[in-house]
C-alpha positions in Angstrom: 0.0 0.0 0.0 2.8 2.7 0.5 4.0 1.7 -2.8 0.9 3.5 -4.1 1.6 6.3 -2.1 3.2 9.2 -3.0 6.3 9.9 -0.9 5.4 13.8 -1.2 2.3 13.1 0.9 3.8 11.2 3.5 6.5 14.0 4.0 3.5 16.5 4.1 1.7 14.4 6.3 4.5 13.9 8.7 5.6 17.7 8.6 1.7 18.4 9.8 2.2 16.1 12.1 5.5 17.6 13.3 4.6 21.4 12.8 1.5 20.6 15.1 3.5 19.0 18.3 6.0 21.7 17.5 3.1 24.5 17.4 1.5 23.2 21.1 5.4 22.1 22.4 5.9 26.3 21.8 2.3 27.2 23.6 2.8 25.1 26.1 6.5 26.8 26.8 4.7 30.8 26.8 2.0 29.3 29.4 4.6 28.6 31.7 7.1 31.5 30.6 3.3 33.9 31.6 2.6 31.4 34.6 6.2 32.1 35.8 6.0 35.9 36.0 2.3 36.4 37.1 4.3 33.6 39.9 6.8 36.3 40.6 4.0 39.3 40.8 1.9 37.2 43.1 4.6 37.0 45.4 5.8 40.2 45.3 1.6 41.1 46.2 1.9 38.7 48.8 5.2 40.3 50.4 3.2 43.5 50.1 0.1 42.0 51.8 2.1 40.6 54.7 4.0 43.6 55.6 0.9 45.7 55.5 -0.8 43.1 57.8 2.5 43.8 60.1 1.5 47.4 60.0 -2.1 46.9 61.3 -1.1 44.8 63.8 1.0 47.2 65.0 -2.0 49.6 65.0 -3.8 47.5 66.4 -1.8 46.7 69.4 -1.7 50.6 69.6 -5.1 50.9 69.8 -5.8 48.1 72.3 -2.8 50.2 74.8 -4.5 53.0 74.6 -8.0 51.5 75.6 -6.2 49.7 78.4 -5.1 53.2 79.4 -8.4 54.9 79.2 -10.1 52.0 80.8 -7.5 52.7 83.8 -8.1 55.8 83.7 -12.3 55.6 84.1 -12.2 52.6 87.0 -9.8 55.2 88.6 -11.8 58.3 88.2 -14.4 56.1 89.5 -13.1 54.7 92.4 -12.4 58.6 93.3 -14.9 60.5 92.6 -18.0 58.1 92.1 -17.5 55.8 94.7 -17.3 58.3 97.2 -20.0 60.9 96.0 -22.5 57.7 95.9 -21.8 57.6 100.0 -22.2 61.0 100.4 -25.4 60.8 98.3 -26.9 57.9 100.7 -25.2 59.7 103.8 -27.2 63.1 102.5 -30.7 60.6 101.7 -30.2 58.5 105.5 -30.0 62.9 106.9 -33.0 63.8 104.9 -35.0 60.7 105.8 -34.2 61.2 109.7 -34.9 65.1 109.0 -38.2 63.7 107.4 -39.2 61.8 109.7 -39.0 64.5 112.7 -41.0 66.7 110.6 -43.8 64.7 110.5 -43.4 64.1 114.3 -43.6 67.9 114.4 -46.4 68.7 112.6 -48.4 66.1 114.2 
């Protein structure tokens, strides 16, 4: 059968052949040239990401001391001035009761 052939179309068909494996071999190499730098760009957006992540932690560590401190600050204001003017307010309501109460002895 390959003596009825031509020769011309066996060479054509194995250069289709050949030009085709060549054509997706070359495809195949620019996927991974373009995989390889959007590769280098991710990481480079990753390095980016992370140190900005550093940076809001820091913030955030920030943040959370100065809420300890104002949260010091109120339970202290409280203890001194609060605390205190909430015994002189049931001191003052125990005076006005007795006070009150010897009115109304009064008056009867």
């Amino acid at each position: 059968m390959m003596e009825g052939i031509p020769s011309i179309y066996w060479m054509v068909l194995i250069g289709t052949l050949t030009g085709f494996i060549c054509f997706v071999l070359y495809q195949l190499a620019m996927l991974l040239s373009d995989s390889r730098s959007v590769v280098k760009n991710t990481n480079e957006t990753v390095k980016e990401v992370n140190k900005t992540i550093q940076e809001v932690n820091e913030i955030v560590k920030e943040v959370n001391e100065i809420i300890s401190t104002v949260k010091g600050t109120v339970y202290l204001v409280n203890d001194a001035v609060l605390v205190p003017l909430r015994k002189i307010s049931t001191v003052l309501s125990v005076v006005s009761g007795i006070s009150e109460g010897l009115a109304s002895k009064k008056v009867k």
